[in-house]
Every structure is written in structure tokens, then in C-alpha cells.
KOLVOVEX-345849 format. One record per residue (C-alpha): residue in three letters; residue number from 1; chain; x, y, z. Coordinates in pm, 1 decimal, always signed. Last residue first. Layout:
N
<vexro rest="ALA" nr="NUM" kette="A" xx="X" yy="Y" zz="Z"/>
...
# end
This chain:
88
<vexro rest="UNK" nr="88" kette="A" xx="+994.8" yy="+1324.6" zz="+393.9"/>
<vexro rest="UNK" nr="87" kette="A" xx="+823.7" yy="+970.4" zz="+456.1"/>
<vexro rest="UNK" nr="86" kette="A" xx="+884.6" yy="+867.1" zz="+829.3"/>
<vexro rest="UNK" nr="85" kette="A" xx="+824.3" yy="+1184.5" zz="+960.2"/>
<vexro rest="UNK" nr="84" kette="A" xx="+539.5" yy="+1342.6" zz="+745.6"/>
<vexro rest="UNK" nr="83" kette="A" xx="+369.1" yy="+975.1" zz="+716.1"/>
<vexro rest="UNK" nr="82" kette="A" xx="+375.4" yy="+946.4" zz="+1098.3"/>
<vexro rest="UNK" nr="81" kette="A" xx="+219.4" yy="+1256.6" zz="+1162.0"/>
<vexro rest="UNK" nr="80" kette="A" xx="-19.8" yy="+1239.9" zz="+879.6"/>
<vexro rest="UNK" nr="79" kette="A" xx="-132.8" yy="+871.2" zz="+988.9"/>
<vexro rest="UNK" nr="78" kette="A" xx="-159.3" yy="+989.5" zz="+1369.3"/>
<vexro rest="UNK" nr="77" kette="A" xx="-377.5" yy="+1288.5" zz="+1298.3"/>
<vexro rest="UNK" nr="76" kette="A" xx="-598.9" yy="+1169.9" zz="+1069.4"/>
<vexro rest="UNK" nr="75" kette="A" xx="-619.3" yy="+858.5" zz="+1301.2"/>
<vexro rest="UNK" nr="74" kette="A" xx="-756.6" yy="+1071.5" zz="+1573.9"/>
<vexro rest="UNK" nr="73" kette="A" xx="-977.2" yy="+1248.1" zz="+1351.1"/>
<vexro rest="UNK" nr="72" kette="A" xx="-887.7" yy="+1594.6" zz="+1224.3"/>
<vexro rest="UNK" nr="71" kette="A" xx="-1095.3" yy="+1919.5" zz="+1282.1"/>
<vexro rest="UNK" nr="70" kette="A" xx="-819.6" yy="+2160.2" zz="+1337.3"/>
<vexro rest="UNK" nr="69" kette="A" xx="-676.6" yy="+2210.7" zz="+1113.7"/>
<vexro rest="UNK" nr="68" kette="A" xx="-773.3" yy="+2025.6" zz="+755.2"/>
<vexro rest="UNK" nr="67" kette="A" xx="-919.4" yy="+1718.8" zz="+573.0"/>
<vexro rest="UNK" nr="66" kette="A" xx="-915.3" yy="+1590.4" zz="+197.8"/>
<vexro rest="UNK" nr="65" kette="A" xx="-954.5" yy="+1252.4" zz="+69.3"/>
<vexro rest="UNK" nr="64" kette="A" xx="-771.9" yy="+1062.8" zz="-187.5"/>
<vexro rest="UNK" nr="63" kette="A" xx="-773.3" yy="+701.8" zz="-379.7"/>
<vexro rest="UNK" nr="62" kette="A" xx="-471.1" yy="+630.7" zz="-587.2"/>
<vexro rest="UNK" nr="61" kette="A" xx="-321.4" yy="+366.8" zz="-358.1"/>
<vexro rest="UNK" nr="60" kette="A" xx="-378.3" yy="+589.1" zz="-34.6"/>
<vexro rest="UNK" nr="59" kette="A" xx="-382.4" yy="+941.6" zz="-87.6"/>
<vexro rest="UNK" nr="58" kette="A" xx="-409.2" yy="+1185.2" zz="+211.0"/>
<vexro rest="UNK" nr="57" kette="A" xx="-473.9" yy="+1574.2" zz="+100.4"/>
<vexro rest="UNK" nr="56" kette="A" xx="-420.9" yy="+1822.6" zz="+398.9"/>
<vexro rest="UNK" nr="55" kette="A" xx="-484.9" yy="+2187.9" zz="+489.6"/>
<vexro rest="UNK" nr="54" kette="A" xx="-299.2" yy="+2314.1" zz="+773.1"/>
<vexro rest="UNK" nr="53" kette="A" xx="-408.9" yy="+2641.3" zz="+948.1"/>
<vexro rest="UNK" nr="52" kette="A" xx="-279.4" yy="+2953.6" zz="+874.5"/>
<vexro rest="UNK" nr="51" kette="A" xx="-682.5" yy="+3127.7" zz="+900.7"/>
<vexro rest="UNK" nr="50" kette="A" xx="-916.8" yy="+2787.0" zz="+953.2"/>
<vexro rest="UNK" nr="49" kette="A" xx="-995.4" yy="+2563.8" zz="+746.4"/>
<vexro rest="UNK" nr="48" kette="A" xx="-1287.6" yy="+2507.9" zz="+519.4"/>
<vexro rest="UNK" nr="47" kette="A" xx="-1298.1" yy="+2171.1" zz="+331.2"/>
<vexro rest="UNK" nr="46" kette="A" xx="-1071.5" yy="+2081.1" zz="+85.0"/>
<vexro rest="UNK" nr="45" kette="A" xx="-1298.9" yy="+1815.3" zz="-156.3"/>
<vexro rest="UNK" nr="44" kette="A" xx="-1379.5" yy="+1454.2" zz="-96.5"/>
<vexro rest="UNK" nr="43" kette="A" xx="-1408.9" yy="+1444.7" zz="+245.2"/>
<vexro rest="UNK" nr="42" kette="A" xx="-1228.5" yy="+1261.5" zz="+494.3"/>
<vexro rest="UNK" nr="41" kette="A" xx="-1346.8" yy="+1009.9" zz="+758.3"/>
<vexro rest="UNK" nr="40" kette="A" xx="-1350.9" yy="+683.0" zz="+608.4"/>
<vexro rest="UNK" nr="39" kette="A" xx="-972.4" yy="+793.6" zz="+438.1"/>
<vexro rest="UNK" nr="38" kette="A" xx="-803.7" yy="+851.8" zz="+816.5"/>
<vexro rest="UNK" nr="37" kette="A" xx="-954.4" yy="+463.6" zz="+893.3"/>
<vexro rest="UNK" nr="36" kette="A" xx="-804.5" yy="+314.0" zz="+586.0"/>
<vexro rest="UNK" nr="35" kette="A" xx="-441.7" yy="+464.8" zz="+631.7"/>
<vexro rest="UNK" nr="34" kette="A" xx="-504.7" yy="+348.6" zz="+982.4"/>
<vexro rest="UNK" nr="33" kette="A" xx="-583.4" yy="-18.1" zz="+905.9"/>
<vexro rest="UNK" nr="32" kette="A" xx="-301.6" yy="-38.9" zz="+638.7"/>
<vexro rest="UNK" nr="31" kette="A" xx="-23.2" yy="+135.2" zz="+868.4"/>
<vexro rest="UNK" nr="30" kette="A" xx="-84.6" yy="-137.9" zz="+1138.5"/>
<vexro rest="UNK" nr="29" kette="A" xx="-102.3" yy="-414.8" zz="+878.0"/>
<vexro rest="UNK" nr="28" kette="A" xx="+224.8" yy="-310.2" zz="+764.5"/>
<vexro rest="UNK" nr="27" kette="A" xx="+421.5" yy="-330.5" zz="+1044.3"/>
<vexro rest="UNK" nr="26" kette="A" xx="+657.9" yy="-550.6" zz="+929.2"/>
<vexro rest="UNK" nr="25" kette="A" xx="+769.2" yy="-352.8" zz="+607.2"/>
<vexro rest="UNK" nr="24" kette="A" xx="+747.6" yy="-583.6" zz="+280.3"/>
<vexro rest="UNK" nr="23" kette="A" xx="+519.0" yy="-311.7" zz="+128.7"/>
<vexro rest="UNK" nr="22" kette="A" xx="+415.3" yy="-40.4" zz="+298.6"/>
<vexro rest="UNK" nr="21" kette="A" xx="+481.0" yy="+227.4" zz="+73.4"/>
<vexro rest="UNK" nr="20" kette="A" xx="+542.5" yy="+542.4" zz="+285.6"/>
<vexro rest="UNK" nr="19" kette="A" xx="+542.5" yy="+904.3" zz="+81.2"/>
<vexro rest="UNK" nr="18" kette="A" xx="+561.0" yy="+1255.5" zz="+262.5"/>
<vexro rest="UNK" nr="17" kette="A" xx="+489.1" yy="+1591.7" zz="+138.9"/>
<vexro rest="UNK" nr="16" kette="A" xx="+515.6" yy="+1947.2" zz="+248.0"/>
<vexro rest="UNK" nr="15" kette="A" xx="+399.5" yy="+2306.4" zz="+140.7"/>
<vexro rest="UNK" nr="14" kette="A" xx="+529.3" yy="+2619.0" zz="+366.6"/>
<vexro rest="UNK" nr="13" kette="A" xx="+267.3" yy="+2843.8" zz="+338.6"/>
<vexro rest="UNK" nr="12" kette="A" xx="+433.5" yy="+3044.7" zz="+652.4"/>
<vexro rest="UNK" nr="11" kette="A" xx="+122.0" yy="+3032.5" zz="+896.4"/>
<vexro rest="UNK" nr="10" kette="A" xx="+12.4" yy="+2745.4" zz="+803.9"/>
<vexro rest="UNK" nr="9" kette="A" xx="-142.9" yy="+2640.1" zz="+440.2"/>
<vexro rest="UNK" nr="8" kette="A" xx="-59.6" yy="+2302.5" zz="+246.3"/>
<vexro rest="UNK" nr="7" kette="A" xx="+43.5" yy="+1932.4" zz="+380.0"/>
<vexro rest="UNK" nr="6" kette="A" xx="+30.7" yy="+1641.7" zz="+130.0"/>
<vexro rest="UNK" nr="5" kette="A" xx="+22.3" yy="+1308.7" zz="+278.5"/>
<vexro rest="UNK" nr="4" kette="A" xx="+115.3" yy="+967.7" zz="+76.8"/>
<vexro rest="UNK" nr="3" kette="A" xx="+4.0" yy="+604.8" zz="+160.9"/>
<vexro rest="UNK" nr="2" kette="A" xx="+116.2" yy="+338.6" zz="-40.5"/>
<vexro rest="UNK" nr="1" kette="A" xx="+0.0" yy="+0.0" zz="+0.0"/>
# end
């Protein structure tokens, strides 16, 4: 599976992006259920944020949702996190 995160907006505009393809990695079914748990609860268009907050678009294997600051689902949160670490 790959999962990639695309972070817009904040205070500076600074645009960032992050890639992690699960294959072959050990915790891979760990990833998988999150990645698929951020996607049930995004939206299919950028909703409204708030002034410099963070806009995101989460792709998993082609498919992609938006969701922003400061409205984000637990796993929202944790998938972007990790994805923005672990992938830059």
C-alpha cells in the first residue's frame, strides 16, 4: 500500500509531502488499518480551514480525501504525523 500526505497552508505556506509504501515492512497491517480509517473520515474536496491552518490531502493507492486544522480524527492525525516523519 502506499500512503502519501500532502500538507498546504500554516502560517508560513510552507507546502510538504511525505510518501510510505508499505510493502514488505513488518508493520504493515498497522499502517493499512489506519491509512483506511483517516480515508472513512475525509471528504472529498478541501474543506474550510481555519486562518494559517494546515490543509491536507491523504492518498492511499490512488484514492484521496481531503481534511484540515483543526478538525482531524484521531487517526488523521496519527497517519499524517507518521507519514510526514517517516516519509519526507
Amino acid at each position: 500500500m502506499r500512503i502519501q500526505v500532502s500538507r498546504t497552508g500554516g502560517f508560513a505556506g510552507i507546502a510538504r509531502n511525505g510518501e510510505v509504501d508499505t510493502s514488505g515492512r513488518a508493520d504493515a497491517a498497522e499502517w493499512e488499518a489506519l491509512a483506511e480509517s483517516a480515508l472513512a473520515a475525509g471528504q472529498g474536496s478541501p474543506p474550510r480551514g481555519v486562518p494559517d491552518g494546515f490543509q491536507y490531502r491523504i492518498t492511499v493507492d490512488g484514492r484521496s480525501v481531503h481534511c484540515a486544522d483543526p478538525r482531524l480524527t484521531d487517526a488523521q492525525r496519527a497517519l499524517i504525523s507518521r507519514v510526514l516523519k517517516e516519509g519526507a
